[in-house]
N, CA, C and O atoms as a GROMACS GRO file, in nm:
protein
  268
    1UNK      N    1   0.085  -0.117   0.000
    1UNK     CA    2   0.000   0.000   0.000
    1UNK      C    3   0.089   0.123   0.000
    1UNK      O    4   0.174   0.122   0.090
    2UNK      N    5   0.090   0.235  -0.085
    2UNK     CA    6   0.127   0.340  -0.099
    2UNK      C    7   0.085   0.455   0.018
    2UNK      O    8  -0.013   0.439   0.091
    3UNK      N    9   0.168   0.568   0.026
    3UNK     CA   10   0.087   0.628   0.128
    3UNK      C   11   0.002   0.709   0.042
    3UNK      O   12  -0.048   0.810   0.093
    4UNK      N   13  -0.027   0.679  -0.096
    4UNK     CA   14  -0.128   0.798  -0.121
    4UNK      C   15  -0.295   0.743  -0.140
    4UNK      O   16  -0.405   0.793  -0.164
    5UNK      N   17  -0.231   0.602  -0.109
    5UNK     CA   18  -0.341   0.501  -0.058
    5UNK      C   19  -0.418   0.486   0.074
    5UNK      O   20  -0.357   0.482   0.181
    6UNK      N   21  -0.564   0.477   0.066
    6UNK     CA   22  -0.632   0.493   0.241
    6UNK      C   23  -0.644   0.312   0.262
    6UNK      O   24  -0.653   0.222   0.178
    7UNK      N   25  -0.640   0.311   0.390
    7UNK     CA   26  -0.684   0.174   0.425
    7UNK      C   27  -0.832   0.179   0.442
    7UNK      O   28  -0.889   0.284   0.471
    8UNK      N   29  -0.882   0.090   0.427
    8UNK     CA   30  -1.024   0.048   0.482
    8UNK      C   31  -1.030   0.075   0.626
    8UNK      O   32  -0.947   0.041   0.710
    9UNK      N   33  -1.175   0.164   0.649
    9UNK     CA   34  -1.227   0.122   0.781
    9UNK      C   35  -1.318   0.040   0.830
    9UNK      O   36  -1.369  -0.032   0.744
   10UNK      N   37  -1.358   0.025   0.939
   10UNK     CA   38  -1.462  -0.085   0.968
   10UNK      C   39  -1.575  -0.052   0.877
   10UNK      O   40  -1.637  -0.137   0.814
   11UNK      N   41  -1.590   0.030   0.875
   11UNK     CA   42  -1.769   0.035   0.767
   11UNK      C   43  -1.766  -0.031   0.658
   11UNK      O   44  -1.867  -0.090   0.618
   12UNK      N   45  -1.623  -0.035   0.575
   12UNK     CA   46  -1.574  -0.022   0.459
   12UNK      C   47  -1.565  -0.177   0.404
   12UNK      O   48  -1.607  -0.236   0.305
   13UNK      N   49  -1.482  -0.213   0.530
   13UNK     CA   50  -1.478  -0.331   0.589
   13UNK      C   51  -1.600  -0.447   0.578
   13UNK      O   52  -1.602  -0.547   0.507
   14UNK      N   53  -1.700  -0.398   0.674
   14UNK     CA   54  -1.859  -0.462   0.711
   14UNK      C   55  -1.900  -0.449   0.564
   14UNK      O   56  -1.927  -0.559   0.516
   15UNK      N   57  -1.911  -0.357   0.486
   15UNK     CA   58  -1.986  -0.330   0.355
   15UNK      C   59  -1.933  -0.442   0.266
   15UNK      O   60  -2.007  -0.537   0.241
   16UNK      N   61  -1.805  -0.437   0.215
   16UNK     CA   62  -1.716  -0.592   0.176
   16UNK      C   63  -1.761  -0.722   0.178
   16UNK      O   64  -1.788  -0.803   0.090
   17UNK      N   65  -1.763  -0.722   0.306
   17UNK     CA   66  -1.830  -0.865   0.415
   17UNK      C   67  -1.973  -0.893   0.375
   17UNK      O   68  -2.022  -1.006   0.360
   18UNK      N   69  -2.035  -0.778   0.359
   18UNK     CA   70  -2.226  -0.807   0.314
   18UNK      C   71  -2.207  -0.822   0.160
   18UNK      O   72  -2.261  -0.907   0.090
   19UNK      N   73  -2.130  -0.733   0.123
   19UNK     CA   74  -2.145  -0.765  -0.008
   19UNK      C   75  -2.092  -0.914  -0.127
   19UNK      O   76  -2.120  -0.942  -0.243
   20UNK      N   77  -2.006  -0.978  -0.018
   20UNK     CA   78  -1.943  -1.086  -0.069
   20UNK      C   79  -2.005  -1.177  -0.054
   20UNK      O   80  -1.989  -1.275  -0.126
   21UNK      N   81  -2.117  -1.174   0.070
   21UNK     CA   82  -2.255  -1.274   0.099
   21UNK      C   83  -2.336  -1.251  -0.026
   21UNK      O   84  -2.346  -1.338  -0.112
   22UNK      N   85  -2.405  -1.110  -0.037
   22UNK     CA   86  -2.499  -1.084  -0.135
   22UNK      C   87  -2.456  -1.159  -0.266
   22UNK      O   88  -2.532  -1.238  -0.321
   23UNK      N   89  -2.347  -1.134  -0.307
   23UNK     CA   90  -2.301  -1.183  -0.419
   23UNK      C   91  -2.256  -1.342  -0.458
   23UNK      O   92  -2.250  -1.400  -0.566
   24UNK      N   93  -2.232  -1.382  -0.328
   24UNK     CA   94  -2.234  -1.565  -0.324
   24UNK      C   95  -2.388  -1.613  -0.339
   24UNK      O   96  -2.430  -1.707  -0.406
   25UNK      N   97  -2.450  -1.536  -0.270
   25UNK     CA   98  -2.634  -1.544  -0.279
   25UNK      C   99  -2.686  -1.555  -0.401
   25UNK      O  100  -2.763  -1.649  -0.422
   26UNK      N  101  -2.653  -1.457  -0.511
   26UNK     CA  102  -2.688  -1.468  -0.641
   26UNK      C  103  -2.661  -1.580  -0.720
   26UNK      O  104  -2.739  -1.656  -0.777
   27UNK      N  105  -2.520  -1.578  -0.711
   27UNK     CA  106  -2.403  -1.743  -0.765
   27UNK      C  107  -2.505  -1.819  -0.743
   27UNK      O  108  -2.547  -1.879  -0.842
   28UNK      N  109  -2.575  -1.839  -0.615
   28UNK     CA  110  -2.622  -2.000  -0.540
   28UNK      C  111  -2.738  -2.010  -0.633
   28UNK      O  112  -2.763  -2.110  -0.701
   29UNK      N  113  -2.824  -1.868  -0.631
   29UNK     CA  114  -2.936  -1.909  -0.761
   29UNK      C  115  -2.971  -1.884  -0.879
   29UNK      O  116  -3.081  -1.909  -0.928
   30UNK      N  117  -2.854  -1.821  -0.944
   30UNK     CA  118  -2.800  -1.834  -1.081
   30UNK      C  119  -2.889  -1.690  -1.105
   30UNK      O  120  -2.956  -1.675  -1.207
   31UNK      N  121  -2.879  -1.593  -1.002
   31UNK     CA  122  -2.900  -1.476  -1.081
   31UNK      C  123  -2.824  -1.358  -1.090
   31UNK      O  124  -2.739  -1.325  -1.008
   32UNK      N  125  -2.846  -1.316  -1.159
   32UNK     CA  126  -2.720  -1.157  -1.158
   32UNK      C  127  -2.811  -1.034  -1.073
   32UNK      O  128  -2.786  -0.917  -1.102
   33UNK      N  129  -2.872  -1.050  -1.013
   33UNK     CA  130  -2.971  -0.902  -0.956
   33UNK      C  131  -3.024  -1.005  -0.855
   33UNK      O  132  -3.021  -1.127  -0.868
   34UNK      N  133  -3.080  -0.922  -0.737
   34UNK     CA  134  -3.152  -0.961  -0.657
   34UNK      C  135  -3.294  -0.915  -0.722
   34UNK      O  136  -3.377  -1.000  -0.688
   35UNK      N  137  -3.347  -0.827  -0.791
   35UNK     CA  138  -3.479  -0.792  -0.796
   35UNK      C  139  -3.506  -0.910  -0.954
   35UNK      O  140  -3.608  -0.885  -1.018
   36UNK      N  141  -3.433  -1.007  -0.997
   36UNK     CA  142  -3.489  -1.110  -1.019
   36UNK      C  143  -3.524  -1.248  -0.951
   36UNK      O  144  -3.542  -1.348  -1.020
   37UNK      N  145  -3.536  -1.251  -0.798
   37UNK     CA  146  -3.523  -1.343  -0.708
   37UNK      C  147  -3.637  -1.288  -0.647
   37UNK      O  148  -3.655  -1.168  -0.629
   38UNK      N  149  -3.753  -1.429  -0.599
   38UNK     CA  150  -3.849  -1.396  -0.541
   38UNK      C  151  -3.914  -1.381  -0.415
   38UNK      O  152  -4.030  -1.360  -0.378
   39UNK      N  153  -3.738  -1.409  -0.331
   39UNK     CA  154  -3.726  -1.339  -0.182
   39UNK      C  155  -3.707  -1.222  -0.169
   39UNK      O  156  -3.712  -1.182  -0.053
   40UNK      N  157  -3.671  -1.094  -0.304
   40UNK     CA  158  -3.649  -0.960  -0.281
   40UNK      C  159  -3.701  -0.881  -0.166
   40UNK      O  160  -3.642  -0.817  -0.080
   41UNK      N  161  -3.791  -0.897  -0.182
   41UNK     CA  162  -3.883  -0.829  -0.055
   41UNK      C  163  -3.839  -0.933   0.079
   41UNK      O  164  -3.856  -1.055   0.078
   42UNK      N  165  -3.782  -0.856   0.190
   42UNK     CA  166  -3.808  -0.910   0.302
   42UNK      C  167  -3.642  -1.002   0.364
   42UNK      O  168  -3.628  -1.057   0.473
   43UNK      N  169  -3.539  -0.989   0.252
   43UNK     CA  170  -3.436  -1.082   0.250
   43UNK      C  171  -3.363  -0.999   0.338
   43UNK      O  172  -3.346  -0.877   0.344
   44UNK      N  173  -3.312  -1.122   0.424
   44UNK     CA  174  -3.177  -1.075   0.564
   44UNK      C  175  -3.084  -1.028   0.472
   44UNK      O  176  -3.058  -0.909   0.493
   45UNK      N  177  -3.018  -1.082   0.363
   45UNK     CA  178  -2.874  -1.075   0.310
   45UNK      C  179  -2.866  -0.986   0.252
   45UNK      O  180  -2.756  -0.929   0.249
   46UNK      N  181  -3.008  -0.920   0.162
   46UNK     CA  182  -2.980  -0.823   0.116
   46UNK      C  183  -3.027  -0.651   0.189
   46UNK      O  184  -3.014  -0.533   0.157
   47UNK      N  185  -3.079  -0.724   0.290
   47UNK     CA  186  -3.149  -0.603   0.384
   47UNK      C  187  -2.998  -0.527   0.466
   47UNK      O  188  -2.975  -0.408   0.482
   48UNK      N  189  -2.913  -0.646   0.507
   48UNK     CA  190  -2.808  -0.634   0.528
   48UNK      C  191  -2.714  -0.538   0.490
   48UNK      O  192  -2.675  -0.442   0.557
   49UNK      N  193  -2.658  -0.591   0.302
   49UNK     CA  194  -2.596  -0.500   0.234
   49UNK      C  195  -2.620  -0.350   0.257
   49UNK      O  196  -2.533  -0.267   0.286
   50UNK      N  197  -2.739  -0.331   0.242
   50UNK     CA  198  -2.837  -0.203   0.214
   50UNK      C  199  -2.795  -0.166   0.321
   50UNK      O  200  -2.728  -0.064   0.305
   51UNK      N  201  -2.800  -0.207   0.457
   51UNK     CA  202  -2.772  -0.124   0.564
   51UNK      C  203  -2.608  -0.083   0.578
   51UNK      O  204  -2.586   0.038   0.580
   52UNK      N  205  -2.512  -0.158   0.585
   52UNK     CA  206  -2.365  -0.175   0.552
   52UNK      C  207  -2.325  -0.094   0.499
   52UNK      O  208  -2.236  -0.029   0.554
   53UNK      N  209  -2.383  -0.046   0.325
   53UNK     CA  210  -2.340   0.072   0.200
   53UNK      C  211  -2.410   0.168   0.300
   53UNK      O  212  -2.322   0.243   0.343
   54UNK      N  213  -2.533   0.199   0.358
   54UNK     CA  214  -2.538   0.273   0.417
   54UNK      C  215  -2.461   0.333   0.532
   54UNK      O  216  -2.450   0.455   0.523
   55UNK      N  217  -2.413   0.286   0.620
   55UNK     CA  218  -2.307   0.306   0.728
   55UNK      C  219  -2.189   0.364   0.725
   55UNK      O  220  -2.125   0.437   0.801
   56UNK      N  221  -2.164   0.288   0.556
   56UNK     CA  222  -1.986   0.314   0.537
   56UNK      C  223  -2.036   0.449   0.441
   56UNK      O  224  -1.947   0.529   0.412
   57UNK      N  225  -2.129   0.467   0.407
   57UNK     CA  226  -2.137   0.645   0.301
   57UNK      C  227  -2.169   0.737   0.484
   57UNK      O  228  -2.158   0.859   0.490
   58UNK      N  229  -2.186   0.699   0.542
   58UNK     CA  230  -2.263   0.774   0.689
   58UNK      C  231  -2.141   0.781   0.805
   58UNK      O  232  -2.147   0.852   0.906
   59UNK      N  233  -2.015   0.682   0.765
   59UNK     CA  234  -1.973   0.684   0.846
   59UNK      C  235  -2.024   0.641   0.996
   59UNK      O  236  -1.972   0.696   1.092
   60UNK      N  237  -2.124   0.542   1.014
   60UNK     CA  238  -2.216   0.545   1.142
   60UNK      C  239  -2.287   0.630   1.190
   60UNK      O  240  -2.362   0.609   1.285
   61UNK      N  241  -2.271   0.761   1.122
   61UNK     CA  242  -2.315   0.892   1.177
   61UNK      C  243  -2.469   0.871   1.161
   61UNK      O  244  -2.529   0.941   1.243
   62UNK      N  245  -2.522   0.825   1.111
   62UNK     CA  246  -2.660   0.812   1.085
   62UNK      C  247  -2.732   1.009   1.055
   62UNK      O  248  -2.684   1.116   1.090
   63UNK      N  249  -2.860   0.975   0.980
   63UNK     CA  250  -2.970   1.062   0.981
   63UNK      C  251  -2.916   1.161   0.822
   63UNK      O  252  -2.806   1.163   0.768
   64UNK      N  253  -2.981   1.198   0.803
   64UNK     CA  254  -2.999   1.260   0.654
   64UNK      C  255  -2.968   1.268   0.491
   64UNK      O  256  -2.953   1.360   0.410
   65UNK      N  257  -2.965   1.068   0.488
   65UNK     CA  258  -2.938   1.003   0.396
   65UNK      C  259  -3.088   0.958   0.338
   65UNK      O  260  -3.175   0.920   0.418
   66UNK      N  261  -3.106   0.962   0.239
   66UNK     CA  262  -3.234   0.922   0.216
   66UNK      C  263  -3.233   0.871   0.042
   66UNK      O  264  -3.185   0.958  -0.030
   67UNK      N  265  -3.267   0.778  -0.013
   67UNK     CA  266  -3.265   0.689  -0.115
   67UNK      C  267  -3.373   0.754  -0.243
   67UNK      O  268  -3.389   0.692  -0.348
   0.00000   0.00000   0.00000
């Protein structure tokens, strides 16, 4: 790593971690998107991600992020 390089922080980190689930998730049922899968609504793994990308753009800071 260079120093003009940042390391990962934990958010950055956790977001990685959900996202490498989400994406083994798809592999398992041969889809490329979750909104072709008919657990979309309601899924831990991807409810997960969603929260994770949220955290690491928020920094944990929570409140005035809105989709």
């Amino acid at each position: 790593m260079t120093s003009t390089e940042k390391r990962p922080d934990k958010w950055e980190l956790a977001r990685e971690e959900a996202k490498e689930r989400l994406l083994a998730c798809q592999k398992e049922h041969g889809i490329e998107s979750c909104m072709k899968c008919e657990k979309v609504i309601g899924c831990e793994i991807r409810s997960d991600y969603v929260k994770k990308v949220y955290e690491s753009m928020s920094k944990g800071q929570g409140g005035g992020f809105e989709f």
